[in-house]
C-alpha positions as CSV (number, residue, x, y, z in Angstrom):
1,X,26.7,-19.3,6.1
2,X,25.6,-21.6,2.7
3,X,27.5,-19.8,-0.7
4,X,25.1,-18.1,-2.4
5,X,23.8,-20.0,-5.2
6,X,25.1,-18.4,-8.9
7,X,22.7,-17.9,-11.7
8,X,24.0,-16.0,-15.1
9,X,21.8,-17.8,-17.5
10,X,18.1,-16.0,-18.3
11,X,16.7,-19.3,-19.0
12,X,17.6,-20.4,-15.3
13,X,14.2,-22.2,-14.1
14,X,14.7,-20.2,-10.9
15,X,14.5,-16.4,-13.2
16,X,11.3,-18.2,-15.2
17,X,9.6,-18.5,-11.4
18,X,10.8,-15.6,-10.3
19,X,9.5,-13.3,-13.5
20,X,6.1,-15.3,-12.9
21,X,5.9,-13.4,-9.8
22,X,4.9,-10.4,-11.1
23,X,1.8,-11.9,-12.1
24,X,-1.1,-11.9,-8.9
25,X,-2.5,-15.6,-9.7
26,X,1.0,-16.7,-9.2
27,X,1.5,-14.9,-6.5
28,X,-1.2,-16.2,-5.2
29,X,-0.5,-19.5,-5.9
30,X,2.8,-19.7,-4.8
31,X,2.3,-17.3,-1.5
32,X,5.4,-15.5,-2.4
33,X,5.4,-11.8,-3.2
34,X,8.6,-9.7,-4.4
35,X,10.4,-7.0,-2.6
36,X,12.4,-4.3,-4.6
37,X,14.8,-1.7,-4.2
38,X,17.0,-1.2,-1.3
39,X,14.7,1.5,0.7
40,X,11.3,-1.0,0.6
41,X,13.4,-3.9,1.6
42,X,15.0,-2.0,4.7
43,X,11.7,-0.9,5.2
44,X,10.1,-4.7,5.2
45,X,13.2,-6.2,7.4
46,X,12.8,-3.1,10.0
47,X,8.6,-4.7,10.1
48,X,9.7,-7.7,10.9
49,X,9.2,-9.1,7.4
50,X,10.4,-12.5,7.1
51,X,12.3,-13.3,3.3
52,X,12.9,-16.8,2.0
53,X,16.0,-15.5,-0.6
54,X,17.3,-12.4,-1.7
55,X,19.0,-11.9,-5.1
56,X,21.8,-10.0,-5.8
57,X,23.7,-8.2,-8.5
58,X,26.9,-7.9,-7.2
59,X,28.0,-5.8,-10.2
60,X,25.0,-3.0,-9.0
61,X,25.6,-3.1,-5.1
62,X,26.4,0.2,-4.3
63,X,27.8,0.4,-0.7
64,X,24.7,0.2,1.6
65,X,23.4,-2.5,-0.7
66,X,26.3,-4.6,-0.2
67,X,25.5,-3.7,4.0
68,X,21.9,-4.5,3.7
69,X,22.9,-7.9,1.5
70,X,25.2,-9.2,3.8
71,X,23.2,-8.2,6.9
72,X,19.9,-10.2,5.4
73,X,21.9,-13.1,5.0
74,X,23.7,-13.4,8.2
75,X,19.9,-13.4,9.2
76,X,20.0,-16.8,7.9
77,X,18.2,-15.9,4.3
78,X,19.4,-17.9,1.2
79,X,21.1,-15.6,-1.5
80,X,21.1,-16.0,-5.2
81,X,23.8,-13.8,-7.1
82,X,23.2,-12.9,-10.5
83,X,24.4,-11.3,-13.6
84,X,23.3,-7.4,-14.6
85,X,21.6,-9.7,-16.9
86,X,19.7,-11.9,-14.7
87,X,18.5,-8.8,-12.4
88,X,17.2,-6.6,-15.4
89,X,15.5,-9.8,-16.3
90,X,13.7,-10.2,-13.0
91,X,13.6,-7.2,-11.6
92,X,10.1,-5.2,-12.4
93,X,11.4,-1.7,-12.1
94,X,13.8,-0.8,-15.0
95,X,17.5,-0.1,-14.0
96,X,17.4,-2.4,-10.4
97,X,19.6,-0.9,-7.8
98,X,20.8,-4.6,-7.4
99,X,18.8,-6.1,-4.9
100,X,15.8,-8.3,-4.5
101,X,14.1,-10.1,-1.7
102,X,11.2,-12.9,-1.9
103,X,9.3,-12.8,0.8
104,X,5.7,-15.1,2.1
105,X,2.4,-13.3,1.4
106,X,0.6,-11.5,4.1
107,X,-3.3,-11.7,3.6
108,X,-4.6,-9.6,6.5
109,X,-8.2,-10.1,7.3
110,X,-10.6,-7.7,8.7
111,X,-11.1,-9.2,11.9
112,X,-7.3,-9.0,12.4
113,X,-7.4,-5.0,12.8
114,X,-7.5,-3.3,16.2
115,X,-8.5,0.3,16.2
116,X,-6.3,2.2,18.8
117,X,-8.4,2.9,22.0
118,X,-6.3,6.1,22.7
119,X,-7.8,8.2,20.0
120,X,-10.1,8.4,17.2
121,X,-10.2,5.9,14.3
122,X,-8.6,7.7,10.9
123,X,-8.9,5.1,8.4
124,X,-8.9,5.0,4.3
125,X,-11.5,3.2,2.1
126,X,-11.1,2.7,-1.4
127,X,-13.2,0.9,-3.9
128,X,-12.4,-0.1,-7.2
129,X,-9.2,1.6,-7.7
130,X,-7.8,-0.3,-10.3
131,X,-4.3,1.2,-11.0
132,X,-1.7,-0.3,-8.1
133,X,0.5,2.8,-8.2
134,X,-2.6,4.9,-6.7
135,X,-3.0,2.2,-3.9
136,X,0.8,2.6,-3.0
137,X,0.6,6.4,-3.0
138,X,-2.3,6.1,-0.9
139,X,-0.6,3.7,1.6
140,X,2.4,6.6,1.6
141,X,0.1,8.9,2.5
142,X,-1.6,7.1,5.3
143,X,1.7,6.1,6.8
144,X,2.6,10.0,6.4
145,X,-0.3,11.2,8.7
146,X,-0.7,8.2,11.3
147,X,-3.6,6.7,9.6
148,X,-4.3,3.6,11.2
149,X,-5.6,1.1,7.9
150,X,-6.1,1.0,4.5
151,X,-9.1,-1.1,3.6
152,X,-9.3,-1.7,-0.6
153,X,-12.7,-3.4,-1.8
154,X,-13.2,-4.2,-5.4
155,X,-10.4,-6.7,-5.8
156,X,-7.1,-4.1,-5.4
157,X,-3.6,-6.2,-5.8
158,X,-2.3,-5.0,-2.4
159,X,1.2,-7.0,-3.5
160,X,1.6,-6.3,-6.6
161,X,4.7,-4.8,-6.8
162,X,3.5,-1.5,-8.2
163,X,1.8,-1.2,-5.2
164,X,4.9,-1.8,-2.9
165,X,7.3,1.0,-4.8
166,X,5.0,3.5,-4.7
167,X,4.4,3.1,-1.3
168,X,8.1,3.5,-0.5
169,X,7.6,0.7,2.1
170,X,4.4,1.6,3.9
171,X,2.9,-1.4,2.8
172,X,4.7,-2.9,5.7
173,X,3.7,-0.3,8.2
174,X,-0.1,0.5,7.6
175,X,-2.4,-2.4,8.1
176,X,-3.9,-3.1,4.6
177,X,-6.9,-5.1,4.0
178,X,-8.9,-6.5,0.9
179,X,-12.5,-7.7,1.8
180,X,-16.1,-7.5,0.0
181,X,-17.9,-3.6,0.5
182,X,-20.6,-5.0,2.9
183,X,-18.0,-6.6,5.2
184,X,-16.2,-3.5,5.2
185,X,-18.9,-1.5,6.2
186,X,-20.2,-3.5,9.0
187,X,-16.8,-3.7,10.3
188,X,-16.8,0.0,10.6
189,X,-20.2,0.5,11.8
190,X,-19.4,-2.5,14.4
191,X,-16.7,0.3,15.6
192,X,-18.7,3.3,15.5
193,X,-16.9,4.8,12.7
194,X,-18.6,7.4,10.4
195,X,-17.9,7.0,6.9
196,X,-17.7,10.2,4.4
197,X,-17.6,9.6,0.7
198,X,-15.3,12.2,-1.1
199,X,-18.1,12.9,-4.1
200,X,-17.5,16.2,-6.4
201,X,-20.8,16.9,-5.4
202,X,-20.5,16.3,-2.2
203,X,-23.0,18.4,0.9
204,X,-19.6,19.5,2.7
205,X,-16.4,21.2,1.7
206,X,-13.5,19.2,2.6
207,X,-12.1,21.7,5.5
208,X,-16.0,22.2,7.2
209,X,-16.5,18.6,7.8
210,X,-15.5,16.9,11.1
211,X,-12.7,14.7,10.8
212,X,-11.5,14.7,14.3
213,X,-13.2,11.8,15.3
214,X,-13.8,8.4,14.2
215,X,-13.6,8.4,10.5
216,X,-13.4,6.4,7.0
217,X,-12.5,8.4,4.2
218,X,-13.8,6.6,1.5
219,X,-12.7,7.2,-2.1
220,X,-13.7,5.7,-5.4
221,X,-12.2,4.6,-8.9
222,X,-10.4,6.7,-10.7
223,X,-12.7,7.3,-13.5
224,X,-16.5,6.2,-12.2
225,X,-15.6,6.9,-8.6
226,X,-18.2,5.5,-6.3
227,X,-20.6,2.9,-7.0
228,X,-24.4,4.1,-5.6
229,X,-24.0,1.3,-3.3
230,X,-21.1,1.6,-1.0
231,X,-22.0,5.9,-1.7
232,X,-25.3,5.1,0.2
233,X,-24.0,3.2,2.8
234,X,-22.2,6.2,4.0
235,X,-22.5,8.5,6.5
236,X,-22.2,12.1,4.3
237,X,-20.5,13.0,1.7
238,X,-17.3,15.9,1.5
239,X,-16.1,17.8,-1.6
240,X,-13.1,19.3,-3.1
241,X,-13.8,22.5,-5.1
242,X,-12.5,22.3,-8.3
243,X,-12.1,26.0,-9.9
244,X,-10.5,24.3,-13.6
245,X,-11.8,22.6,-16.0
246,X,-11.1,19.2,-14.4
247,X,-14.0,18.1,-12.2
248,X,-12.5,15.6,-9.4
249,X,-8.5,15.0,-8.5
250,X,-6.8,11.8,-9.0
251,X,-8.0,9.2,-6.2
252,X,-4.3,9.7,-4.4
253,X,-4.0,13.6,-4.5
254,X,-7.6,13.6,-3.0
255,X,-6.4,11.4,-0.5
256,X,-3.8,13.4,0.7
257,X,-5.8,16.7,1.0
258,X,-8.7,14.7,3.0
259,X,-6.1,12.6,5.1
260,X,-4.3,15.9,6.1
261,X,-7.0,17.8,6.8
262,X,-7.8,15.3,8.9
263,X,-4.2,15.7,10.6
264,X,-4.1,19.0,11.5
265,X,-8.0,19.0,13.0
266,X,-6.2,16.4,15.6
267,X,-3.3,18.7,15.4
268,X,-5.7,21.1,16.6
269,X,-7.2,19.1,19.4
270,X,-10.5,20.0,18.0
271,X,-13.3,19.9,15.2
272,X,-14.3,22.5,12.0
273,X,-17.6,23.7,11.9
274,X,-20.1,22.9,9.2
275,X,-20.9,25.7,6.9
């Protein structure tokens, strides 16, 4: 195994690139994307994602950091090992747990995807949701009920790294794809899945809808939610009452209620009536 290579100074042209990172034209650019904390990383190298270095803090390893460390790079990857320093510096949570992976960009296209032929389509739309941390909930979500992809149109940073912690690592394990809103839709039409718009105003409430069989939950911006456009193109429209003074949840929490109401209809072998 090479020695890991030994960076303490912040002005190391190696921390520069690595701080650029964070940064979705360089990402871009370079076709690197960064993996943090030790849970996401386990979670990448158990779905088969490949690294090209991980960085260490050898002062911050706690014991199953040091494992997962030293596993990666008896894999072959080449390590860097830093200062606390260093690591706060290029780190983009605050307070790293130490550890650090680079790994190649994965730009999934739509023609990639393969619905399962065993049972009905579940799959998440979002449009315009601008705030990465909401896109990595969402993708936590998903992963939590078995949905089966995560399709963003708008121009979402699926790598930004925001988007990988709150996620806890289902990045790696939903199939997540960025492509223009007509693509999307004729994709799913192509499929023969119905799309529902979650709309405050919406026809249906969200538990009389059908949602046992092939399905797109699509959900809008945080603030406008859905544009008249991609709103028209779909199939009906579901609502969740609000009794407050609020009028719509955030675009992840209204995820979750959809996305597991959809769960337990399949849990239930069967579909809700419309009232």
């Amino acid at each position: 195994m090479i020695p890991a290579l030994q960076i303490a100074s912040l002005a190391n042209p190696r921390v520069k690139a690595l701080v650029r990172l964070r940064d979705r034209r360089e990402r871009e650019e370079t076709g690197l994307f960064l993996v943090e904390e030790r849970l996401v990383i386990e979670r990448a190298r158990a779905a088969g994602c490949p690294f090209t270095e991980v960085w260490a803090c050898p002062a911050r390893l706690d014991g199953p950091g040091r494992a997962l460390y030293d596993a990666i790079r008896a894999g072959g990857v080449a390590g860097v090992e830093v200062t606390e320093q260093v690591m706060d510096k290029v780190a983009y949570r605050e307070r790293s747990d130490g550890l650090l992976a680079v790994a190649p960009r994965r730009v999934r296209r739509l023609e990639e995807l393969v619905l399962p032929a065993s049972r009905p389509a579940l799959v998440v739309v979002l449009e315009d949701v601008e705030k990465p941390g909401n896109l990595g909930a969402v993708l936590r979500i998903a992963d939590g009920v078995g949905a089966h992809a995560v399709l963003a149109c708008g121009g979402a940073d699926t790598d930004n790294p925001n988007v990988l912690r709150a996620s806890r690592g289902a990045y790696f394990t939903v199939p997540t794809v960025a492509a223009p809103r007509d693509e999307i839709t004729a994709w799913l039409r192509a499929r023969g899945v119905r799309m529902l718009a979650a709309d405050p105003a919406g026809a249906d409430l969200w538990d009389a809808c059908d949602l046992a069989g092939p399905v797109a939950l699509v959900l809008g911006a945080e603030h406008d939610g859905l544009t008249p456009t991609l709103k028209a193109a779909c199939d009906g429209t579901v609502r969740i009452p609000m009794h407050g003074a609020g009028d719509s949840l955030n675009v992840a929490t209204a995820a979750a209620v959809l996305l597991y109401e959809a769960a337990r209809q399949r849990r239930a072998g069967g579909s809700t009536q419309s009232r």
